[in-house]
Backbone as JSON Lines, residues from 0, in Angstrom:
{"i":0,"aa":"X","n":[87.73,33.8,23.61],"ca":[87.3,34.94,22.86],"c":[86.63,35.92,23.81]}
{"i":1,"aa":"X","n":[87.15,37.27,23.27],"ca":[86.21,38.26,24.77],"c":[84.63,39.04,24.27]}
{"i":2,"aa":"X","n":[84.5,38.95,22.96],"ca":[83.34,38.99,22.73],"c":[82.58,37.98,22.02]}
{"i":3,"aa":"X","n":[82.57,37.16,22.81],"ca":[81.93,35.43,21.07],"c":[80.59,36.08,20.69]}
{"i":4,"aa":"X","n":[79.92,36.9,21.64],"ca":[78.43,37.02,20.67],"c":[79.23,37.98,19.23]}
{"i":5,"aa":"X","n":[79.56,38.91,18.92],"ca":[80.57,38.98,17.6],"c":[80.58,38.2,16.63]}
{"i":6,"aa":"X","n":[81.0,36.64,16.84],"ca":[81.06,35.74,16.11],"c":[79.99,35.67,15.08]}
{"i":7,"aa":"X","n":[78.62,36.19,15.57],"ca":[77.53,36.19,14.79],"c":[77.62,37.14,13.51]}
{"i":8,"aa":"X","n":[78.7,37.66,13.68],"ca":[78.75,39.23,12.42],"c":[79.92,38.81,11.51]}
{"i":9,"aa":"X","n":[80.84,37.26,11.73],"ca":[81.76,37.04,10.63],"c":[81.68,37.42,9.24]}
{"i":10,"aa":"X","n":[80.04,37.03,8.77],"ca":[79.96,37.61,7.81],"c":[79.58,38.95,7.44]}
{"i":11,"aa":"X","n":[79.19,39.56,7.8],"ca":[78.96,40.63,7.51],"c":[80.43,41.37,7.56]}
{"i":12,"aa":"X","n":[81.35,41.59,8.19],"ca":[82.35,41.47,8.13],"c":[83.28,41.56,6.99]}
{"i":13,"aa":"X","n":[83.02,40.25,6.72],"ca":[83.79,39.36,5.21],"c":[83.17,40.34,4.27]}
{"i":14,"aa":"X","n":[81.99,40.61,4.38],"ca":[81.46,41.32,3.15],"c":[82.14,42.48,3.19]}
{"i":15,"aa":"X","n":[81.93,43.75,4.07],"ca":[82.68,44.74,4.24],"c":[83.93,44.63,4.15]}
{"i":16,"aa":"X","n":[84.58,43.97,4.33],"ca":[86.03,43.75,4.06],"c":[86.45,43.47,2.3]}
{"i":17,"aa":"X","n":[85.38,42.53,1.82],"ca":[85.4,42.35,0.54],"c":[84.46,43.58,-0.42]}
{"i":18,"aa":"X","n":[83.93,44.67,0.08],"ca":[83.56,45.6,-0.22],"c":[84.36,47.18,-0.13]}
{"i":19,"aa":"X","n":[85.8,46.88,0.51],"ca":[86.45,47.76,0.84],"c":[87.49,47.56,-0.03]}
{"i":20,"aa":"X","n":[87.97,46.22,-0.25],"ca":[88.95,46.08,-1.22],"c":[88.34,46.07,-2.35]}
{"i":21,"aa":"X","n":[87.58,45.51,-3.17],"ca":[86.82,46.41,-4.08],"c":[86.51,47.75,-4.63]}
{"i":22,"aa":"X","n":[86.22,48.46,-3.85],"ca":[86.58,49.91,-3.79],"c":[87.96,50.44,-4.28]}
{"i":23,"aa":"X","n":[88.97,49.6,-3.32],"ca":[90.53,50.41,-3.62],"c":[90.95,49.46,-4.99]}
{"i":24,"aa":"X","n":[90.38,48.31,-5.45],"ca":[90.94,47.69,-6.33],"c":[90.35,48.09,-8.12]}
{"i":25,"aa":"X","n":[89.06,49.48,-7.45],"ca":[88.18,48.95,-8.89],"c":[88.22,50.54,-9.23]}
{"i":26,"aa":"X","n":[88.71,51.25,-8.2],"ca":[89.3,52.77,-8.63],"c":[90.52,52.9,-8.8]}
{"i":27,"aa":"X","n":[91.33,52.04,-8.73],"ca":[92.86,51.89,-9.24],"c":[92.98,51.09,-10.55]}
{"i":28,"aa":"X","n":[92.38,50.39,-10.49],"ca":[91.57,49.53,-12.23],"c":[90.92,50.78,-13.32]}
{"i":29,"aa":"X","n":[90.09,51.6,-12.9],"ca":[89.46,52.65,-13.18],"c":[90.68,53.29,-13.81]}
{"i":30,"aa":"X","n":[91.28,53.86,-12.61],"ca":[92.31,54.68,-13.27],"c":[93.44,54.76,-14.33]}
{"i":31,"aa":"X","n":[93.31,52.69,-14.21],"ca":[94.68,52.49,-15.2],"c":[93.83,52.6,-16.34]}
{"i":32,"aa":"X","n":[92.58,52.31,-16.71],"ca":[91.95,52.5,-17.76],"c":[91.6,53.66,-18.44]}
{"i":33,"aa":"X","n":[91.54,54.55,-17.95],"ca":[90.61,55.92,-18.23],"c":[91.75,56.81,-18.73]}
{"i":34,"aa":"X","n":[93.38,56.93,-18.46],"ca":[94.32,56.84,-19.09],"c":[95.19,56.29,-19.37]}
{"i":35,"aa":"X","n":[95.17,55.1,-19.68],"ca":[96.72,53.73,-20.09],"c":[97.66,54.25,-20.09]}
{"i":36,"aa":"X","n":[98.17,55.54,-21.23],"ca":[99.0,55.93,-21.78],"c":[99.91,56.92,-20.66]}
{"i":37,"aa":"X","n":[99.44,57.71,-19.84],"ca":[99.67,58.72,-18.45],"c":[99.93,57.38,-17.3]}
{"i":38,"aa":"X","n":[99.03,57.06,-17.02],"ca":[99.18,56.05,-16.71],"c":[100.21,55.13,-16.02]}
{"i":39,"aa":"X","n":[100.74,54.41,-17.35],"ca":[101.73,53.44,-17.77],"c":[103.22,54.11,-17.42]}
{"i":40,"aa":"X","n":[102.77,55.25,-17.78],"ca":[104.66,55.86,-17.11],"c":[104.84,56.47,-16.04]}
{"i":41,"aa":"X","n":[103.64,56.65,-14.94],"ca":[103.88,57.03,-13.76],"c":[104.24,55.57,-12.86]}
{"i":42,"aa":"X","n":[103.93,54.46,-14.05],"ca":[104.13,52.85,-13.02],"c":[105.2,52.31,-13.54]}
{"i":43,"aa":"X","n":[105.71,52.84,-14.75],"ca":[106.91,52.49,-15.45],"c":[106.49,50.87,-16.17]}
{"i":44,"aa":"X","n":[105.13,51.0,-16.75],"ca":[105.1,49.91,-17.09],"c":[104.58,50.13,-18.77]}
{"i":45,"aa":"X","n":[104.39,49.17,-19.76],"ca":[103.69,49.41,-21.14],"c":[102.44,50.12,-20.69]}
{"i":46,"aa":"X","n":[101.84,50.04,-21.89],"ca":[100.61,50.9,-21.78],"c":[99.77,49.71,-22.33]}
{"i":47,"aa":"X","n":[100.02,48.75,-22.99],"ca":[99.32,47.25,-22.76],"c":[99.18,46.64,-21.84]}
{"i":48,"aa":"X","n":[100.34,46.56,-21.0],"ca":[100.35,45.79,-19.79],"c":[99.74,46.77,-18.85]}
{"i":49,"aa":"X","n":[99.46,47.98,-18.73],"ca":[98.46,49.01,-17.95],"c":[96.98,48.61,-17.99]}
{"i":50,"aa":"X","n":[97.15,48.09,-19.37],"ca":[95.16,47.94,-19.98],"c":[95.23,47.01,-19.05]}
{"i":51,"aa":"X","n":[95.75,45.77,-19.73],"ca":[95.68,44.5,-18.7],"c":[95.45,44.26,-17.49]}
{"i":52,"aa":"X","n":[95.93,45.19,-16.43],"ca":[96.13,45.39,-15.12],"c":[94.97,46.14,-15.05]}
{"i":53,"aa":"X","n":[94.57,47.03,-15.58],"ca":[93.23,48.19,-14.95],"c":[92.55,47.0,-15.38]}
{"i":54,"aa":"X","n":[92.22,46.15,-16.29],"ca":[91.12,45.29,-16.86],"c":[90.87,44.04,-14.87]}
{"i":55,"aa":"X","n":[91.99,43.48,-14.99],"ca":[92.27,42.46,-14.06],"c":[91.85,43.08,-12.72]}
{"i":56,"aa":"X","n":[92.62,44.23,-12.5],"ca":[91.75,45.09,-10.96],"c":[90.22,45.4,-10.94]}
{"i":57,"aa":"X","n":[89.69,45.76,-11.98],"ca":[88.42,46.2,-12.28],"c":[87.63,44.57,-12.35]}
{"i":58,"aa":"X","n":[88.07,43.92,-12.74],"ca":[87.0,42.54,-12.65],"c":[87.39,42.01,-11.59]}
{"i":59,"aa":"X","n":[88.18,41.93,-10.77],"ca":[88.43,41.41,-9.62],"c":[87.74,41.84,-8.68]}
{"i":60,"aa":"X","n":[87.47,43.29,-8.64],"ca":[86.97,44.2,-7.67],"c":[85.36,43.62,-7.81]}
{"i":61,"aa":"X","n":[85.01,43.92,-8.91],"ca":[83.89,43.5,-9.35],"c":[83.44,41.94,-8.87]}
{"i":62,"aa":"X","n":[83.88,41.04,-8.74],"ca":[84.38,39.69,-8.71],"c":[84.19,39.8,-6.47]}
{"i":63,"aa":"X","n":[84.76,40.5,-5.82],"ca":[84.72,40.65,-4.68],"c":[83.62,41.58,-4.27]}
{"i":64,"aa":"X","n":[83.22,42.33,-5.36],"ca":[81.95,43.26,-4.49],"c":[80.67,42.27,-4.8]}
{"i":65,"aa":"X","n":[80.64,41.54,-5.99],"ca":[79.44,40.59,-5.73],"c":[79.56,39.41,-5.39]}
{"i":66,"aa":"X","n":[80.82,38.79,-5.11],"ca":[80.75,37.35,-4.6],"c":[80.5,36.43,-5.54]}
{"i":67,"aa":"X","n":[81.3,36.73,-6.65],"ca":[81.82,35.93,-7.73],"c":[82.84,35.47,-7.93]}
{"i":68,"aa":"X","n":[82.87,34.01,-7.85],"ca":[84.55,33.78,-8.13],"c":[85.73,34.25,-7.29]}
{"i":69,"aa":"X","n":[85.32,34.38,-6.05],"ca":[85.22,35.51,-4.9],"c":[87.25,34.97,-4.31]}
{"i":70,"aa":"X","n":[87.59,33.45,-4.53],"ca":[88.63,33.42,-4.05],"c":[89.65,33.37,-5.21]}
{"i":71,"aa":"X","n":[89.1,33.09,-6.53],"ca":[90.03,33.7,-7.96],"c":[90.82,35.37,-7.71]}
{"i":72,"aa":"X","n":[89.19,35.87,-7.88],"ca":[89.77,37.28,-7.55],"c":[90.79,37.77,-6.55]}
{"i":73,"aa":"X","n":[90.52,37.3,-5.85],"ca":[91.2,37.48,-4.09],"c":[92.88,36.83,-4.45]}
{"i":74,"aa":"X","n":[93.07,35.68,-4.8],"ca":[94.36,35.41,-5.28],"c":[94.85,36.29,-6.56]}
{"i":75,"aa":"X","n":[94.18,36.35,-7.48],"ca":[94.58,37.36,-8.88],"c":[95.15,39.11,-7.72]}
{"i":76,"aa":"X","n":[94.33,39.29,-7.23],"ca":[94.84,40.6,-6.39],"c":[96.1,40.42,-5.5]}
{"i":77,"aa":"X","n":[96.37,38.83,-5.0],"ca":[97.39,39.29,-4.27],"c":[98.75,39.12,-5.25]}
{"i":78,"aa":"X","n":[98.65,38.4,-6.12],"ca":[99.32,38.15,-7.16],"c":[99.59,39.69,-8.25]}
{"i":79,"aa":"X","n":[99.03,40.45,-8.2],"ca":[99.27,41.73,-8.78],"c":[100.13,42.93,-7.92]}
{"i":80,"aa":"X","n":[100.02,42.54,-6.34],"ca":[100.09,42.99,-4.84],"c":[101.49,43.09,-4.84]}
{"i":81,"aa":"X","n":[101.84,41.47,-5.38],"ca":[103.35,40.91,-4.63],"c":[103.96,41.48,-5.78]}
{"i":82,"aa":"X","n":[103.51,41.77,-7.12],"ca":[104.73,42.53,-8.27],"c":[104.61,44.01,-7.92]}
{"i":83,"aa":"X","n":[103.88,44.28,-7.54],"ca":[103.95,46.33,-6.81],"c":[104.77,46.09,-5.84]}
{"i":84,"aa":"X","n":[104.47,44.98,-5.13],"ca":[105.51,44.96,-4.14],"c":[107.07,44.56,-4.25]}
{"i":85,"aa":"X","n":[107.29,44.03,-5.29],"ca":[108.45,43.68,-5.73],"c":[109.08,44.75,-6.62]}
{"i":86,"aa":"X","n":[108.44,45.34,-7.28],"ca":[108.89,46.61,-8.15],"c":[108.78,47.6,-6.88]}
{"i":87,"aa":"X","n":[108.49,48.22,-6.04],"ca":[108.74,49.1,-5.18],"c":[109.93,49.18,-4.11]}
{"i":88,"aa":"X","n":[110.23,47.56,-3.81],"ca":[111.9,47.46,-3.09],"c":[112.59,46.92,-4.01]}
{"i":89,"aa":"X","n":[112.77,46.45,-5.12],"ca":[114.0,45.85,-6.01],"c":[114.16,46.74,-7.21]}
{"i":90,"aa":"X","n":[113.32,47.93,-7.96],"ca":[113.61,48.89,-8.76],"c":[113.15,50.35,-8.47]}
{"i":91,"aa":"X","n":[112.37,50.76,-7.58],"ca":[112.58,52.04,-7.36],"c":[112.98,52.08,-5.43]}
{"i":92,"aa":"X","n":[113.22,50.96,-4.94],"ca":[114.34,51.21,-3.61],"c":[113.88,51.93,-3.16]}
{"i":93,"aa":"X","n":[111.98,51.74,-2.56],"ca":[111.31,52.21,-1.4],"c":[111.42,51.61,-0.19]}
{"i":94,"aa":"X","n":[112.05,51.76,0.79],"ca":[111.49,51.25,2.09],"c":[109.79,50.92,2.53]}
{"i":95,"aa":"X","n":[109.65,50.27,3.74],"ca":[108.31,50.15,4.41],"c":[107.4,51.08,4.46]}
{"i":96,"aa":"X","n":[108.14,52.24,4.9],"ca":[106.83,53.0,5.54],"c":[107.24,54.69,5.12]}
{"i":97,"aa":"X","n":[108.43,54.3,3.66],"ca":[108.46,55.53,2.65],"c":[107.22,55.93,2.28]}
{"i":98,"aa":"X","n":[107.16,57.52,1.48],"ca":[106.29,57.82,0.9],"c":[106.27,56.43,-0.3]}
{"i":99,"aa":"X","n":[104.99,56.55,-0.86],"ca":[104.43,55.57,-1.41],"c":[105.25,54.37,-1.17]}
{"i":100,"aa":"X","n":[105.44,53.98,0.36],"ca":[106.37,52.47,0.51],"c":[105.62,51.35,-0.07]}
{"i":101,"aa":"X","n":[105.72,50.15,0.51],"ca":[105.12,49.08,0.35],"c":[103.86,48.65,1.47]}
{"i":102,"aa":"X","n":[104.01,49.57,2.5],"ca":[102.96,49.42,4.12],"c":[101.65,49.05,2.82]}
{"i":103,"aa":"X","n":[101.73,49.44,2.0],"ca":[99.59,50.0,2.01],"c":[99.73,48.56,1.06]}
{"i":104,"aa":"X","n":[100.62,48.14,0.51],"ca":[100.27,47.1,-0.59],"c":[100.62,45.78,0.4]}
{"i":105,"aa":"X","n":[101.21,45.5,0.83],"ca":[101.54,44.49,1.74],"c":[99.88,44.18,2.61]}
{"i":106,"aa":"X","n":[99.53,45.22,3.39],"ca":[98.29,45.71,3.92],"c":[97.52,44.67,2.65]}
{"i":107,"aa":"X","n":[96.91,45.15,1.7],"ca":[96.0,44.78,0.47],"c":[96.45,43.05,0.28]}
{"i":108,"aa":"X","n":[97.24,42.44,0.36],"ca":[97.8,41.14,0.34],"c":[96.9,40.65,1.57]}
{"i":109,"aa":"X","n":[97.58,40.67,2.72],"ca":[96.63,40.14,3.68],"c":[94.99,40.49,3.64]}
{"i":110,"aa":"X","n":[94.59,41.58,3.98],"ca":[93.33,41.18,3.62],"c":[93.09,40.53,2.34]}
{"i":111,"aa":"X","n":[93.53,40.55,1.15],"ca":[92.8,39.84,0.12],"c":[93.39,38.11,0.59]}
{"i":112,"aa":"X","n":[94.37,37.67,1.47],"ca":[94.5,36.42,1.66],"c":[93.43,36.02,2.88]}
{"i":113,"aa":"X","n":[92.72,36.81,3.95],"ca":[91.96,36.82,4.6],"c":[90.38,36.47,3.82]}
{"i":114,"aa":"X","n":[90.31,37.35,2.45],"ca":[89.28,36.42,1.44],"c":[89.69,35.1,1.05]}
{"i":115,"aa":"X","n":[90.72,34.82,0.35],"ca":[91.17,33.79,-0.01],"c":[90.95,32.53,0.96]}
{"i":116,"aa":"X","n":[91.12,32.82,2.37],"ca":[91.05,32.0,3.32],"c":[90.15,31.43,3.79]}
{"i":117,"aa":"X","n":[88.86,32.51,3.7],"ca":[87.5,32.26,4.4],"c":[86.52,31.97,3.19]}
{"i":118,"aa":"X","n":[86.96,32.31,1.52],"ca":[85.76,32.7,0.68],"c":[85.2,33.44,0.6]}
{"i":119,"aa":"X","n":[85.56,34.44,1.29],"ca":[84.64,35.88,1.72],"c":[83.36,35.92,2.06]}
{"i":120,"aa":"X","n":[83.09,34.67,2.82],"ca":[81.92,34.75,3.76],"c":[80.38,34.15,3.06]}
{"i":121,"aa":"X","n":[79.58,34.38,3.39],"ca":[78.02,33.61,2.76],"c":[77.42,35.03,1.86]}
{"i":122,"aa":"X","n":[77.57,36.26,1.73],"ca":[76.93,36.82,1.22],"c":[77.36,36.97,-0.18]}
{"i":123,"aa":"X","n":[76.65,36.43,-1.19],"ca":[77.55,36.59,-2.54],"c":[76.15,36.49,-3.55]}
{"i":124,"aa":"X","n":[76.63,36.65,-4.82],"ca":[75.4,35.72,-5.63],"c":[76.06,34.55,-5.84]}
{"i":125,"aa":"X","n":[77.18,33.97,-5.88],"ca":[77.38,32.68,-6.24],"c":[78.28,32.27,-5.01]}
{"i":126,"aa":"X","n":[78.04,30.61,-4.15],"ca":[78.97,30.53,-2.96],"c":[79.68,28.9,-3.75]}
């Protein structure tokens, strides 16, 4: 390793990392909520299954910004990840690194498997 004193900041780290996906997971949750109906047809999806999804991003996020349930969430996100990602190359036939490709959601998978992996570190209310 070329910096091991570093090693001392894993967590802090984990937190910021689990404080960043939070952010992108709990204003995209936000959004499916605040209009379902607008919403739901810019994702081509119901406007139930919109609630559902803004509900699931928004507690997840929530779930990773306090270190609750911290590797549920983290799998529930990549599991929401891999169907954006599957609806973006098998029904609207985006490439990688198209406008709105798959780069940024693929991206959101790994780090949330990087929580999944570690627990997202010691700072939480519940470990």
């Amino acid at each position: 390793m070329l910096f091991p004193e570093l090693s001392r900041l894993t967590d802090v780290a984990l937190f910021l990392l689990r404080l960043m996906v939070a952010l992108v997971f709990g204003t995209s949750g936000w959004n499916h909520l605040k209009s379902p109906e607008e919403r739901s047809k810019s994702i081509g999806m119901s406007k139930g299954f919109t609630i559902f999804l803004g509900t699931a991003e928004l507690l997840a996020s929530l779930g990773l910004a306090f270190g609750v349930l911290t590797q549920v969430a983290a799998l529930g996100l990549i599991l929401i990840m891999l169907g954006a990602i599957q609806k973006k190359i098998f029904v609207w036939h985006l490439g990688f690194w198209a406008a709105n490709g798959w780069n940024y959601d693929l991206m959101l998978v790994v780090m949330n498997f990087v929580i999944l992996v570690t627990g997202g570190g010691r700072y939480a209310l519940f470990q």
